[in-house]
C-alpha positions in Angstrom: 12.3 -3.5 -43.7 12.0 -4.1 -39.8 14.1 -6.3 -38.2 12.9 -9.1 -35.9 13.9 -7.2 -33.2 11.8 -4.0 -33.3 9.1 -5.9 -34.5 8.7 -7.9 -31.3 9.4 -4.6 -29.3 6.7 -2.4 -31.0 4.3 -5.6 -30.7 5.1 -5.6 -26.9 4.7 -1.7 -26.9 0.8 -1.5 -28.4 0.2 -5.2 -26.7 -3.9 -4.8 -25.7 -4.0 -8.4 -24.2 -5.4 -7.5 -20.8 -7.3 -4.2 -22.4 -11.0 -5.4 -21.0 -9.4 -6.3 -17.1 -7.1 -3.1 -16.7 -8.5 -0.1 -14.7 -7.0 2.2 -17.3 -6.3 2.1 -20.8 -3.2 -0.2 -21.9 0.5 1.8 -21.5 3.0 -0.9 -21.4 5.8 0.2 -19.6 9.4 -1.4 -20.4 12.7 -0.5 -21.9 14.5 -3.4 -23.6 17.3 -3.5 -26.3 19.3 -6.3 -28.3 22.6 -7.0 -25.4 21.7 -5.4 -22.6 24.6 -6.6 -19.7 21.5 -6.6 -16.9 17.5 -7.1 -17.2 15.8 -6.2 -13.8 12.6 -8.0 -13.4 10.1 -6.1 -11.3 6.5 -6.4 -10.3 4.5 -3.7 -12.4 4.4 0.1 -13.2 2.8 2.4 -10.3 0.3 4.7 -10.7 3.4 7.5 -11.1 5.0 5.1 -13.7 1.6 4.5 -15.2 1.1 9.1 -15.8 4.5 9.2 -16.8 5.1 6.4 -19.1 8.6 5.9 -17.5 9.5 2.5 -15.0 10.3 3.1 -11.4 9.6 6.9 -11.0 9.1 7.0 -8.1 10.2 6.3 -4.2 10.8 2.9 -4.7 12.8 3.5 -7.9 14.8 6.3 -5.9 15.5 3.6 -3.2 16.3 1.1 -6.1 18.7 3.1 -7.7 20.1 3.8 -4.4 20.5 0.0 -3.5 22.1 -0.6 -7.5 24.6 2.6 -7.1 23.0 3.7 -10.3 22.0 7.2 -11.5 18.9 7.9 -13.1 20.8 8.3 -16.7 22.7 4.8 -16.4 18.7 3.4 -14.7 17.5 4.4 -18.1 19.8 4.0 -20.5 18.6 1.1 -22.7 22.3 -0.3 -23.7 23.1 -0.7 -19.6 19.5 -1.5 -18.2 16.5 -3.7 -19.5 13.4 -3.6 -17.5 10.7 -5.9 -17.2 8.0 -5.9 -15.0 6.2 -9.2 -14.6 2.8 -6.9 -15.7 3.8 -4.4 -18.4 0.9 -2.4 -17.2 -0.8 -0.3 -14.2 -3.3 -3.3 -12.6 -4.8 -0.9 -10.5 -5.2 -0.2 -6.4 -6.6 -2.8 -4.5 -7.0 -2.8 -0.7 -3.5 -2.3 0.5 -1.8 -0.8 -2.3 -0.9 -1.7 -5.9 -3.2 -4.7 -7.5 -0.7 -8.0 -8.0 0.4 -7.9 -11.6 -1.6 -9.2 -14.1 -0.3 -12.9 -15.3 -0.7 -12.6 -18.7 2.2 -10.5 -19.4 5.1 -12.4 -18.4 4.2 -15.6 -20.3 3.6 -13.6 -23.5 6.4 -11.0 -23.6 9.3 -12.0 -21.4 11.2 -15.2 -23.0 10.9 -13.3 -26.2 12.3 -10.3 -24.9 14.9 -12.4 -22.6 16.5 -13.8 -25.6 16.8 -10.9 -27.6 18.3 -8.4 -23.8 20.2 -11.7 -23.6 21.6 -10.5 -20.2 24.4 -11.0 -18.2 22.6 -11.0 -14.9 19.1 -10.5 -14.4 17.8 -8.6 -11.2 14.4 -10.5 -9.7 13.0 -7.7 -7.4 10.2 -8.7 -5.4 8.3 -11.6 -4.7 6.7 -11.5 -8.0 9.1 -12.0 -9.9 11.6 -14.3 -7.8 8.7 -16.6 -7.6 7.7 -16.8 -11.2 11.5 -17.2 -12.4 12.7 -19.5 -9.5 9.9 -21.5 -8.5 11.7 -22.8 -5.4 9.1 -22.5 -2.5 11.3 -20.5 -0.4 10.1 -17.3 1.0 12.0 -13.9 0.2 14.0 -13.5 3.9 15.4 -17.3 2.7 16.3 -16.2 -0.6 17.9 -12.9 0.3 20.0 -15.2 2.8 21.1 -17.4 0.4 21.4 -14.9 -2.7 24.8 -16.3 -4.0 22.9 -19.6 -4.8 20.7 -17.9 -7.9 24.4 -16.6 -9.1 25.6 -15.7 -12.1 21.6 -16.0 -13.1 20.0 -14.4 -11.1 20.3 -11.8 -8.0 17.4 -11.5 -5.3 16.9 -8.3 -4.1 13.2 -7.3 -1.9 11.4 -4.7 -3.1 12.1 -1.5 -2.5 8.5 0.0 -1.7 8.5 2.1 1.4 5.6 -0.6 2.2 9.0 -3.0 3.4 10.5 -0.2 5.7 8.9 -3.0 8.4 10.6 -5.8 6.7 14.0 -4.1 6.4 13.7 -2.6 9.8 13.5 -6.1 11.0 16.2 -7.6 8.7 19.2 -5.0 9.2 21.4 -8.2 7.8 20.1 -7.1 4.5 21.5 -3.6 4.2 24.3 -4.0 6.2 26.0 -7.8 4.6 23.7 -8.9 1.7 23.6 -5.4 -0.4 27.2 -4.3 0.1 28.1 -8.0 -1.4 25.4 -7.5 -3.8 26.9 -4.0 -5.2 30.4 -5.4 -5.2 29.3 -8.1 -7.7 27.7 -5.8 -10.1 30.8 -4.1 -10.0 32.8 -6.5 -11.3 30.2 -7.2 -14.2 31.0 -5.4 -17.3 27.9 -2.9 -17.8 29.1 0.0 -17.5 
């Protein structure tokens, strides 16, 4: 007999919601287990992502993983790492990169998922995501200023696309205060 558990993660794998609105066909992308110490909420799979079925492969995973201190086999090893992005799927190109996610996904998948990563710490990369989850009007240079205040919650990190090489080039304060604090905290969670 299945238990709870996988049956809400093989729904979530073979989900068709938004199978009529997606450029290509359905390939939800997300890795999710019962206690997972950290869930990192993200925006949604890249095209890479999208051919190779696997979450952040490519620069702007590198860069994340760079920015956690995390190899690829602790990125995706289940037991450490949940991931989430706010659209399970690839929603396509649009005129300056990537599509927004879609908004279905997040309101059908992610509380039930939540509940059963139950995480210690969730990560909120991106816009997206900080938006959806802290619905506090402030803008992501604000949030990244104040970072401490989503703690022990959340942490508020931008995202790592090279398409913010212009943001972080203008905010140094990021890379050389905020992430070094950042890193130091995840350190003393016990995830490893």
């Amino acid at each position: 007999m299945t238990s709870i558990k996988e049956n809400l993660f093989c729904k979530a794998i073979k989900c068709r919601v938004c199978e009529n609105i997606l450029p290509y066909p359905p390939n939800p992308i997300f890795q999710a287990q019962a206690n997972t110490p950290l869930c990192l909420i993200g925006q949604a799979p890249g095209m890479k992502a999208h051919n190779t079925s696997k979450a952040w492969n490519d620069a702007s995973g590198d860069r994340l993983r760079s920015w956690l201190k995390m190899d690829k086999n602790t990125f995706y090893d289940s037991s450490k790492l949940a991931i989430l992005p706010m659209s399970f799927c690839y929603p396509g190109k649009g005129k300056q990169g990537d599509l927004p996610p879609i908004k279905a996904c997040a309101p059908l998948w992610h509380s039930q998922l939540l509940a059963m990563i139950n995480p210690k710490v969730t990560l909120l990369v991106g816009k997206y995501a900080q938006d959806y989850y802290l619905q506090d009007k402030l803008n992501l240079t604000n949030r990244l200023q104040h970072w401490q205040h989503y703690l022990p919650n959340f942490i508020v990190l931008p995202h790592p696309s090279p398409r913010n090489n212009i943001w972080l080039s203008k905010n140094v304060w990021f890379e050389q205060r905020v992430l070094p604090a950042i890193q130091g905290y995840l350190l003393n969670i016990d995830w490893r």
